[in-house]
C-alpha positions in Angstrom: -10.0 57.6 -15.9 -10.3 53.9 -17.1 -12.0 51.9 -14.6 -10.3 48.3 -13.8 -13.3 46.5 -15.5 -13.1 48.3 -18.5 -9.8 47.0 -19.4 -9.4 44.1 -21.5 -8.9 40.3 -20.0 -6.0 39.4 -22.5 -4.5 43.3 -21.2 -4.9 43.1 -17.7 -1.4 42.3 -15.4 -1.2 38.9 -14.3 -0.9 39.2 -10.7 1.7 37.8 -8.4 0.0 34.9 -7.2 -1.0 33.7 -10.4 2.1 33.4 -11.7 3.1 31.2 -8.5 0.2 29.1 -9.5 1.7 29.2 -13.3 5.2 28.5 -11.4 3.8 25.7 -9.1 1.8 24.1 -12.0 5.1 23.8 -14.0 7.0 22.4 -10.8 4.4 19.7 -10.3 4.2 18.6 -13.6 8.0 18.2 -13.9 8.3 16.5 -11.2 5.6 13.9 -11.6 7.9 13.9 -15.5 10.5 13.2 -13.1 9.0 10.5 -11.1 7.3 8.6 -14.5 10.8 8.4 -15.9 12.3 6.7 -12.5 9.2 4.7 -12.4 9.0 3.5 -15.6 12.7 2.2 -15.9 12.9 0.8 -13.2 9.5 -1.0 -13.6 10.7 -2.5 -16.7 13.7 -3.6 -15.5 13.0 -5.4 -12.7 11.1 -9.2 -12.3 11.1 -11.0 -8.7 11.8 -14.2 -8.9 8.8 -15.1 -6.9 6.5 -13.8 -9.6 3.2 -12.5 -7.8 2.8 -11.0 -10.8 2.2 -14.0 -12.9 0.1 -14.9 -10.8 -2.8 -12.5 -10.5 -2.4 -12.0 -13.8 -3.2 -15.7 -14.5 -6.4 -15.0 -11.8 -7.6 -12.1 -14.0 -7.0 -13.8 -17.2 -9.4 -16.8 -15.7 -12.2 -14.7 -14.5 -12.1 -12.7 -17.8 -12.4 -15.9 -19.5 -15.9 -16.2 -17.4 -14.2 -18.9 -14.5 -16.1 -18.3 -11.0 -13.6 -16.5 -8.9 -12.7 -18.8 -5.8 -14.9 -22.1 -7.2 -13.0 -21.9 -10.2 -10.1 -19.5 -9.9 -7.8 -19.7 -7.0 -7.0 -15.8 -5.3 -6.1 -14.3 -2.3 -7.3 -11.3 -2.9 -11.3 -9.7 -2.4 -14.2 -9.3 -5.7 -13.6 -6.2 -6.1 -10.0 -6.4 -7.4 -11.3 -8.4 -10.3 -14.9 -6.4 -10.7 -12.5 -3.4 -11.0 -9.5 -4.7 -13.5 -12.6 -6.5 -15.9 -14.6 -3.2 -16.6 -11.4 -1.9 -17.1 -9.7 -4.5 -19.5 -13.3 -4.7 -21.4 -13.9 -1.1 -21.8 -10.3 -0.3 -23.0 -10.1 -3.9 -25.2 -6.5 -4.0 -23.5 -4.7 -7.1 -22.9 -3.5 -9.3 -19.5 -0.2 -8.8 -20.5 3.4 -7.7 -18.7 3.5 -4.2 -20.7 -0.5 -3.8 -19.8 0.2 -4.5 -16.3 3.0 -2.5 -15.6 1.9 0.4 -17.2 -1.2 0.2 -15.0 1.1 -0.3 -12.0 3.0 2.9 -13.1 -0.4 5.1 -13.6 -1.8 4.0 -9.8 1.8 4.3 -8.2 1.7 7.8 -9.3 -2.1 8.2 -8.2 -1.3 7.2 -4.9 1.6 9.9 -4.4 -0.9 12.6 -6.3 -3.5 12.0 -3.8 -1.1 12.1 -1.0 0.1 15.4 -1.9 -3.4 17.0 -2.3 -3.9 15.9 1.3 -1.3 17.6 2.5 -2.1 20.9 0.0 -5.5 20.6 1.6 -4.7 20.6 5.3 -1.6 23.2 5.2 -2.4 25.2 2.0 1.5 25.2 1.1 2.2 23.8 -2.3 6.2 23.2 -1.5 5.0 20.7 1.2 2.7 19.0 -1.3 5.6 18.6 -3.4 7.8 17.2 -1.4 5.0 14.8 -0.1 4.4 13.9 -3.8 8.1 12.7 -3.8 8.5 11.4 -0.3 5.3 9.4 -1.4 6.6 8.0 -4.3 10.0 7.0 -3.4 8.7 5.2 -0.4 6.4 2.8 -2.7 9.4 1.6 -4.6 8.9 -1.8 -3.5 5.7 -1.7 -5.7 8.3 -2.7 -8.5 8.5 -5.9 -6.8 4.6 -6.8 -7.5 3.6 -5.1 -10.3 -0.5 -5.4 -10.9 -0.6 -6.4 -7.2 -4.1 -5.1 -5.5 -2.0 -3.4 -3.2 -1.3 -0.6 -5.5 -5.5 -0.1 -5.7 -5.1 -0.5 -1.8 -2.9 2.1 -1.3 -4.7 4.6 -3.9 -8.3 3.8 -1.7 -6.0 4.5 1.9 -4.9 8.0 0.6 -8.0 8.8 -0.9 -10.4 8.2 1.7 -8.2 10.5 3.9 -8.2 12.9 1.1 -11.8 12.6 1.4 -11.6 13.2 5.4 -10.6 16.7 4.3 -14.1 18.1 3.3 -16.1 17.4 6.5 -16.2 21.1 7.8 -20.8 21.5 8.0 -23.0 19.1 8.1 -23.6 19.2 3.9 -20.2 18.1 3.2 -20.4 15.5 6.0 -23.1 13.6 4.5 -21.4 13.4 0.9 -17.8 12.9 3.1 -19.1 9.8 4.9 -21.0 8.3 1.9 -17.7 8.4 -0.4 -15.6 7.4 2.5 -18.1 4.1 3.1 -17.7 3.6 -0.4 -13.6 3.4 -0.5 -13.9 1.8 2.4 -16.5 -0.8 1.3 -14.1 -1.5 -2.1 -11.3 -1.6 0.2 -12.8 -4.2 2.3 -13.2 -6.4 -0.9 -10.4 -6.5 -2.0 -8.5 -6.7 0.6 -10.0 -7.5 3.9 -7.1 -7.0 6.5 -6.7 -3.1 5.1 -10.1 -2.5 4.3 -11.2 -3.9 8.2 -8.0 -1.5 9.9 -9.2 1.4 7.4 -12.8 0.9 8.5 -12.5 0.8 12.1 -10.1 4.2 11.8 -12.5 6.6 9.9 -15.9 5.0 12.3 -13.8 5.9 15.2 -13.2 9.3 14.2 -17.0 9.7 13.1 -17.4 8.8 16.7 -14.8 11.1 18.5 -15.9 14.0 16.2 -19.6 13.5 17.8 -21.1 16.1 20.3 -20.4 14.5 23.8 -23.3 12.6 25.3 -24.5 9.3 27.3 -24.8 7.2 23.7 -21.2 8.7 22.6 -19.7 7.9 25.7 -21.1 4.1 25.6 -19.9 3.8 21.5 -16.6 5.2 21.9 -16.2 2.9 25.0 -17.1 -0.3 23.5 -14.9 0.8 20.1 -11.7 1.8 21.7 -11.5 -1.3 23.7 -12.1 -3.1 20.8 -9.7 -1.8 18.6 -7.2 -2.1 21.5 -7.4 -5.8 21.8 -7.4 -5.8 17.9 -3.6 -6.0 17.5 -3.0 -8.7 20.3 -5.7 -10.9 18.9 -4.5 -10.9 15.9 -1.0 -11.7 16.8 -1.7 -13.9 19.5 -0.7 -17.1 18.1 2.8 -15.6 17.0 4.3 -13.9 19.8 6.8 -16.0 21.1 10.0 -13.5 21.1 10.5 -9.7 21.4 10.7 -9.3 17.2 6.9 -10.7 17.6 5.9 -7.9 20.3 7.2 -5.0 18.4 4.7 -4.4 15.9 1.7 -5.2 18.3 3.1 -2.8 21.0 3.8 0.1 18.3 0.2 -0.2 17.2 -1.1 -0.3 20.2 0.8 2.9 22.0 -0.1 4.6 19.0 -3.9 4.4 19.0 -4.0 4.4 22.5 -2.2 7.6 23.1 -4.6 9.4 19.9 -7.8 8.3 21.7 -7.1 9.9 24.9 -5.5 13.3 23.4 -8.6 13.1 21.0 -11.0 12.8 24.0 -9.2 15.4 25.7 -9.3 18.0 22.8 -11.4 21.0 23.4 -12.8 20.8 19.5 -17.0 22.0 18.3 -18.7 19.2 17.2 -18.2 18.2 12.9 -20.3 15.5 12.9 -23.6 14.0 13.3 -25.1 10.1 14.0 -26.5 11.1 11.0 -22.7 10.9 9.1 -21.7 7.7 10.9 -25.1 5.9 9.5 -24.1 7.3 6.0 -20.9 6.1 6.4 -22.0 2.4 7.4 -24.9 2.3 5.2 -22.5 3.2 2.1 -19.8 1.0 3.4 -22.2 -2.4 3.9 -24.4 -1.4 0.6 -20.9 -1.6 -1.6 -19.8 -4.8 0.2 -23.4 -6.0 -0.8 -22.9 -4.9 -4.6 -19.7 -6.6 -5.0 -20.6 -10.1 -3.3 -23.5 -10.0 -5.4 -22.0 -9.2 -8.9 -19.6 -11.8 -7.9 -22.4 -14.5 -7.0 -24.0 -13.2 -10.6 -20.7 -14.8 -12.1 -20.9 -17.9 -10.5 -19.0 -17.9 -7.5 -21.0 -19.5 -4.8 -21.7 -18.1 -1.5 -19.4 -20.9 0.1 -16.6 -19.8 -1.8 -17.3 -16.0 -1.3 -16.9 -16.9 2.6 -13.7 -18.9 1.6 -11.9 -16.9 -0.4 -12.6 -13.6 1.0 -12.4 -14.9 5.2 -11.4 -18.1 6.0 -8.7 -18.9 3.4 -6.7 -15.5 5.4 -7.0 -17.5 8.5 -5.4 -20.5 7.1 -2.7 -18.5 5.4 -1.4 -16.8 9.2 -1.3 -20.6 10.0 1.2 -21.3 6.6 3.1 -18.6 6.4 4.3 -15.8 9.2 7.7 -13.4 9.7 8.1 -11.1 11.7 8.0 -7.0 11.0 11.9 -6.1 10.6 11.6 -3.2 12.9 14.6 -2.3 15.5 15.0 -3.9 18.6 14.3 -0.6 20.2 10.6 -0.4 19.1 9.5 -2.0 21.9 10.5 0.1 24.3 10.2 3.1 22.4 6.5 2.1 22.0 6.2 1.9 25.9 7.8 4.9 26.8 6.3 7.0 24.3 3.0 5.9 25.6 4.1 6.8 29.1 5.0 10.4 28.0 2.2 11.1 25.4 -0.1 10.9 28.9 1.9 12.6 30.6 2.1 15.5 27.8 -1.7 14.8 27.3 -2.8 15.2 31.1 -0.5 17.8 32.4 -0.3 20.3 29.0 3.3 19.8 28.6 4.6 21.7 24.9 8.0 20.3 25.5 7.2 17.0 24.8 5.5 17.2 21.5 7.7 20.1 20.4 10.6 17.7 20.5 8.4 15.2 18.8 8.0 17.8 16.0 11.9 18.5 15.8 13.0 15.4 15.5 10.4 14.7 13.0 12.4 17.8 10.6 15.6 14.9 11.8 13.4 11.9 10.4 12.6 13.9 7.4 15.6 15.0 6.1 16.9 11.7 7.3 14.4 10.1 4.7 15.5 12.3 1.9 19.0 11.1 2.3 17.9 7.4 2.6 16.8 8.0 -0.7 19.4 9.3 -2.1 21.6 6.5 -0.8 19.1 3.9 -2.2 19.3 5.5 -5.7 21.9 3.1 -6.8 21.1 -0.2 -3.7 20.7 -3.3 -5.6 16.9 -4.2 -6.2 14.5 -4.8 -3.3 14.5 -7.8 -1.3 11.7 -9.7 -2.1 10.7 -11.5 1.1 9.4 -9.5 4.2 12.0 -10.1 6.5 14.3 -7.4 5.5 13.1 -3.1 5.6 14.0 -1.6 2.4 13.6 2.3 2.7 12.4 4.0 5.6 9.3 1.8 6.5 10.3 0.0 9.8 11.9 3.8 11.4 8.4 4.9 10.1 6.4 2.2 12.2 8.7 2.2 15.4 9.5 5.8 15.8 6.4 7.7 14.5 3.2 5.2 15.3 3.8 6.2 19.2 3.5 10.0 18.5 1.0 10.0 15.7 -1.3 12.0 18.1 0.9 14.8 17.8 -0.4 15.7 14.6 -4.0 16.3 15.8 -3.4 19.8 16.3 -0.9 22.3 15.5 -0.4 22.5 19.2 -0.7 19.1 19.6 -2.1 19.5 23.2 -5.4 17.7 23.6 -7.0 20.9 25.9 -6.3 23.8 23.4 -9.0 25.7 22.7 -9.8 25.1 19.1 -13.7 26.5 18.5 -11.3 28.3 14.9 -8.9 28.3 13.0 -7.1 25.5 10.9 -7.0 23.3 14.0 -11.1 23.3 14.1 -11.8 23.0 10.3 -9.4 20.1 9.3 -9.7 18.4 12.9 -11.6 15.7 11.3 -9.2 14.5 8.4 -6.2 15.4 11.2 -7.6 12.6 13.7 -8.2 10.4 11.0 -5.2 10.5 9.7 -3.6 9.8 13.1 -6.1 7.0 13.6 -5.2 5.5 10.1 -1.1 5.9 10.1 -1.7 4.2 14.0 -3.7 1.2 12.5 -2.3 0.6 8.8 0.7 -0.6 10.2 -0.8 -3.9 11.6 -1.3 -5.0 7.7 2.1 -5.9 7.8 1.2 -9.4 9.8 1.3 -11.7 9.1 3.7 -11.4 6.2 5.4 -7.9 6.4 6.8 -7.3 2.6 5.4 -4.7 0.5 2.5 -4.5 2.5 5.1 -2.6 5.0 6.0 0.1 3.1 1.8 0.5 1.6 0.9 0.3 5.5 3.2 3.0 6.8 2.3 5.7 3.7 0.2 7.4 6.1 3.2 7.4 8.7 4.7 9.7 5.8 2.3 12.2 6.0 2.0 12.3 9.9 6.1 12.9 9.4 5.3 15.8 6.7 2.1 17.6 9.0 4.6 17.7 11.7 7.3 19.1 10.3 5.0 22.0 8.5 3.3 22.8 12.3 6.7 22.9 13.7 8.3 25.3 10.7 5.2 27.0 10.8 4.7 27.9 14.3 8.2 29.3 14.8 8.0 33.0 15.0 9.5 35.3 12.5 10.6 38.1 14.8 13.3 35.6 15.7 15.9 35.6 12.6 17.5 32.5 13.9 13.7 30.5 13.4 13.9 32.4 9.7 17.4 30.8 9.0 16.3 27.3 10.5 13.2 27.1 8.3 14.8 28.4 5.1 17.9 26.0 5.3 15.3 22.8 6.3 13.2 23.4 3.9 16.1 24.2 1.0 17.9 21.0 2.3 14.5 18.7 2.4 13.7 20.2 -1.2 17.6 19.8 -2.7 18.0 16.2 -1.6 14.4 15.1 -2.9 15.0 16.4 -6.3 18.8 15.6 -6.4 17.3 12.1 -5.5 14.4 11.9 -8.4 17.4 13.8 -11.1 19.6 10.5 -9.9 17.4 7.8 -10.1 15.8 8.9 -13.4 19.8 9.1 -14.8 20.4 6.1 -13.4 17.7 4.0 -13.7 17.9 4.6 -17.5 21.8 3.8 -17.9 20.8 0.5 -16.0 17.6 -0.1 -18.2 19.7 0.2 -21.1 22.7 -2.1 -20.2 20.1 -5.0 -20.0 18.8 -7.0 -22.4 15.4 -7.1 -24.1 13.4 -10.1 -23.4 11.6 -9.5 -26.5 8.5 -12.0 -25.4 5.0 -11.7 -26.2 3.2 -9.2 -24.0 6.3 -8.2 -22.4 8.4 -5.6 -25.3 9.4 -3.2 -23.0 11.0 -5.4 -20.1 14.5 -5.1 -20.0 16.3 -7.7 -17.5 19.9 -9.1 -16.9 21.7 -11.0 -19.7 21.4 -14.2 -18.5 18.1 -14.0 -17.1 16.6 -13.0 -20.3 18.3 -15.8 -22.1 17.6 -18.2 -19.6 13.5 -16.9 -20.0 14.1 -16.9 -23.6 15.1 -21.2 -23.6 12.6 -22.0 -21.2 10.0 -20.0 -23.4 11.1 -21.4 -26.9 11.5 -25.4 -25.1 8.1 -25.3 -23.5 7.0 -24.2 -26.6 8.3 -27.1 -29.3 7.4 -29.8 -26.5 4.4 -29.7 -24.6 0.9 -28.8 -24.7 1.1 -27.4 -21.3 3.5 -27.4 -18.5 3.8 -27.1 -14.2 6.1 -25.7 -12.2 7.5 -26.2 -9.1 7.9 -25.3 -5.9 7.4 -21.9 -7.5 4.7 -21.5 -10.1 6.3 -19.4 -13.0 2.8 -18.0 -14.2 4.6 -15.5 -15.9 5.9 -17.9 -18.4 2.3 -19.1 -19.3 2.0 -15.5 -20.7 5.0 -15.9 -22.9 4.5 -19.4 -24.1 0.9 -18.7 -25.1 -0.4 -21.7 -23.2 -3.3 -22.4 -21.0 -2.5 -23.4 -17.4 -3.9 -27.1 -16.8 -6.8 -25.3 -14.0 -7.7 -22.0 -12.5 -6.3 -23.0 -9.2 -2.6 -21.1 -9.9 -0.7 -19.5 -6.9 2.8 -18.4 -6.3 3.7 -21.2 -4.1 1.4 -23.6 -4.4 3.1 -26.5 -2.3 1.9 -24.4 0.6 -0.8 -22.5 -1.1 -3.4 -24.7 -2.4 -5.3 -27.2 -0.3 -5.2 -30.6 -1.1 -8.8 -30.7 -3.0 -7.6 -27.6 -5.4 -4.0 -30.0 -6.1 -6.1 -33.0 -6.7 -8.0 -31.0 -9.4 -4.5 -30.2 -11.2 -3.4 -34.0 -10.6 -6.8 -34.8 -12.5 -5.8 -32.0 -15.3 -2.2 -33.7 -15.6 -3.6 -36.9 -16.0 -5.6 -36.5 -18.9 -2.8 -34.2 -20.7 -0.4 -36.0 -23.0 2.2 -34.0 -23.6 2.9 -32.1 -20.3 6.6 -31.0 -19.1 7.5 -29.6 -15.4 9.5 -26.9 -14.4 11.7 -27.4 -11.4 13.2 -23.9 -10.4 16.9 -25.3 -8.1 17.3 -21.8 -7.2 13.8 -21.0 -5.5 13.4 -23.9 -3.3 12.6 -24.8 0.1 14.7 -26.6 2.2 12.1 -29.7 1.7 8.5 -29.8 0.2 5.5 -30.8 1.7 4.0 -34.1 0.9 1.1 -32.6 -0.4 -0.8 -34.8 -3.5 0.1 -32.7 -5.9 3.9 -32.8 -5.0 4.0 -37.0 -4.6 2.3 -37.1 -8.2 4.7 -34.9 -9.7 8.0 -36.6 -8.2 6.0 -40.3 -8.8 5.4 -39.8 -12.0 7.9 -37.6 -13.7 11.5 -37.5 -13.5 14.4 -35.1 -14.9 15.1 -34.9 -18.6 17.5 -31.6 -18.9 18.8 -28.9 -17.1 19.7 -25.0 -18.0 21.2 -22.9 -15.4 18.4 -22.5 -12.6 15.6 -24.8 -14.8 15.3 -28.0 -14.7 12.9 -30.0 -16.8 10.6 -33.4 -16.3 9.1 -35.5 -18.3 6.5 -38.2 -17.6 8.7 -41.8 -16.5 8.4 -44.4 -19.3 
């Protein structure tokens, strides 16, 4: 007899599992195929008008050059967005160009919905629900086309991996490394983009807090934290509620994270962490704030402008520039009554009400898949804020109430739960409620992209509770068997109908435009007419001036394809509104002492009236209309 051992590797059978593995491993990497194709045409085939893009690339072209971020180089956006993109631009020798950028965009988009799926593999071990996380991911940031190289993208990835992260703390040795990696993406979070990186923060301490054994200190932390965070969304939004629109998003937030910290303090769950991993977690989180500000201040930004750039400017802006979330009228109330019964469910142990949550979650899913579908062949995104593309405002007023559902497979906050799934992933299950409750809130002042990056972990509260539901129904019954087989056939046929459509779409589309066949920007494909009209601006600017200014919107993209320095560092999207009057003054100084300047006046992009701000009377004092082609409009100094 030939022992088992004895038999050669290369001879032995390969066993059923593995070659579900081997399956699943093929699956995956078609898909994310799939999703490259989809997300590569229609990246380079789309350019808003508003031109974000432009813009940071300008910023990151200025600090590259060695210009102090914020003294010298006007952002928005934290340190580390620019500490990150520089060690990558001079390790790799690539370019700030529209190809570079995209491509980048692409890579992280994909990241994002990668990470999002391993957080799902790791909390229900079922590769068919990582999947189709992995595409309801993806299809749901879309509106990243809008913005490529936005820090958003990076925003999103650091969201999703610090709950990925969330997934190891099971014994006090993987707590400690846990905390310290999830201070860190929370720390570069923070600094890059304060509003996300503060909600992201103040999620992952409470649930180092909740998940502490139960004593006096606890009790007094918890206290003084919960309150805190409750107040948070009606501070911020004080100023701007006026009308029911402005109450929605507030309320949503609020019934959400309300309802999660009383089932949380309810649950009957052992103890995962220690003081000892909330310390590590602060202490990693201020230590990479403190690396950043420094390498920053090493560069030449002062500590003035640090405070500027990264805090008070924000404040400023919700004084500029404010819309409302687009969510449905019924939010509100939804948001109320939900809160009313997740207590009710919470206090008395009542199954029926999250069950139903649950079921109509399978609804919301599948109701997702087929938004998708249906927006496979929707005109571009809107760019402004004030319209939902996708499935992001159902996301924030349906789900944010109910996000406490997902704690547990039970959902009941008085379970037992000393094994079991329920007790190992606790941890990264309240944090993801505490996160999808509080991400939302990014959205104000300016909804936008930011309200489909905010409500990514909305998706994956959606996905956990349609895998407990599916998975707690009982075999014996054959009518359960049917219902999971045909939700899970019709969730998985409509997400890969959707990502066969777009990618055959998307192409035909791609292909029907014209090249603009401008430096740093080969591969974009746009509209006929827009490409031309790019193409005369481009070649005009060129043969005229040394330099050029646009208005009301800043067209930084064309400084890329004209090869031309901007006049300063101080270049934003709208700068009318943007820029203070000391940062315009700078430019009018710039103007002055350039010859041969022209000025871009877009007629298509422009608001009602412009403010009187210095840089605006110079421009329309000193320079006056010369010619006109479609939507552009140029000016020349007055003789």
């Amino acid at each position: 007899m030939v022992l088992p051992a004895a038999i050669p590797a290369d001879l032995r059978p390969i066993s059923s599992a593995a070659r579900w593995r081997a399956a699943f491993v093929v699956l995956f990497a078609a898909l994310v195929l799939g999703a490259s194709i989809t997300g590569y045409q229609r990246l380079f085939s789309t350019f808003n008008p508003l031109d974000d893009e432009g813009y940071v690339m300008l910023s990151l072209a200025s600090v590259l050059e060695g210009q102090p971020l914020y003294d010298a180089t006007y952002s928005q956006y934290g340190p580390a967005f620019f500490e990150v993109e520089t060690l990558l631009h001079r390790w790799t020798g690539l370019p700030v160009s529209h190809d570079v950028t995209r491509l980048k965009s692409l890579l992280t988009w994909l990241a994002v919905a990668g990470v999002a799926a391993a957080f799902i593999y790791r909390l229900t071990a079922s590769r068919l629900f990582s999947a189709c996380s992995f595409l309801l991911c993806f299809f749901h940031l879309e509106r990243l086309v809008m913005e490529p190289g936005h820090p958003q993208e990076l925003c999103a990835l650091l969201v999703t991996a610090t709950l990925y992260v969330l997934t190891f703390c099971r014994d006090s040795a993987s707590n400690r490394w846990a905390a310290l990696l999830a201070g860190l993406c929370c720390g570069v979070l923070s600094m890059m983009k304060i509003n996300m990186g503060g909600l992201l923060s103040v999620a992952v301490a409470l649930t180092f807090v909740l998940s502490l054994p139960r004593h006096g200190a606890r009790t007094v932390l918890l206290g003084s934290l919960a309150i805190a965070c409750l107040a948070l969304p009606w501070v911020l939004t004080c100023a701007r509620l006026q009308g029911l629109p402005d109450w929605q998003l507030p309320a949503a937030v609020t019934a959400g994270l309300a309802a999660t910290l009383v089932a949380a303090g309810r649950h009957n769950h052992p103890s995962r962490t220690t003081s000892g991993n909330l310390w590590s977690f602060i202490a990693a989180h201020l230590a990479t704030c403190l690396v950043f500000s420094v390498a920053v201040w090493l560069r030449g930004t002062s500590w003035r402008g640090l405070f500027s750039g990264l805090v008070w400017q924000h404040v400023e802006f919700g004084d500029r520039f404010y819309a409302a979330a687009p969510l449905s009228p019924w939010t509100f109330g939804w948001a109320i009554s939900g809160l009313g019964l997740s207590f009710i469910a919470i206090r008395r142990s009542a199954p029926s009400i999250p069950d139903t949550v649950r079921k109509l979650s399978v609804a919301l899913l599948l109701a997702m898949g087929v938004r998708s579908l249906l927006d496979s062949t929707a005109a571009l995104p809107i760019p402004d804020g004030g319209h939902d593309v996708g499935s992001a405002a159902l996301l924030i007023g349906f789900v944010t109430p109910w996000v406490w559902v997902a704690l547990s497979r039970s959902g009941l906050s008085d379970e037992p739960s000393h094994s079991g799934e329920d007790s190992r992933h606790f941890v990264a299950r309240l944090g993801l409620c505490l996160v999808a409750a509080l991400q939302p809130l990014g959205a104000f002042p300016i909804p936008g992209t930011q309200l489909a990056v905010g409500s990514v972990p909305l998706v994956l509260v959606t996905v956990l509770l349609t895998f407990d539901l599916l998975q707690a129904l009982p075999e014996t019954d054959r009518s359960n068997v049917v219902f999971r087989r045909v939700a899970i056939g019709m969730l998985s046929v409509l997400l890969v109908s959707t990502l066969l459509w777009r990618d055959v779409h998307h192409t035909r589309c791609r292909r029907a435009m014209t090249a603009l066949e401008l430096p740093g920007a080969a591969r974009l494909r746009l509209p006929a007419r827009e490409a031309e009209q790019f193409r005369w601006l481009t070649r005009t600017l060129r043969s005229r001036y040394e330099s050029f200014v646009a208005f009301p919107n800043a067209q930084n993209s064309v400084y890329f394809w004209t090869q031309m320095r901007p006049l300063s560092g101080f270049n934003a999207t709208l700068w009318p509104i943007m820029l203070n009057d000391q940062q315009q003054l700078h430019v009018v100084d710039a103007l002055r002492q350039t010859a041969e300047v022209g000025v871009i006046r877009n007629q298509t992009d422009q608001p009602a009236r412009l403010p009187a701000t210095p840089l605006v009377r110079y421009l329309e004092t000193h320079f006056a209309p010369v010619e006109r082609h479609n939507a552009f409009e140029l000016w020349e100094r007055r003789r």
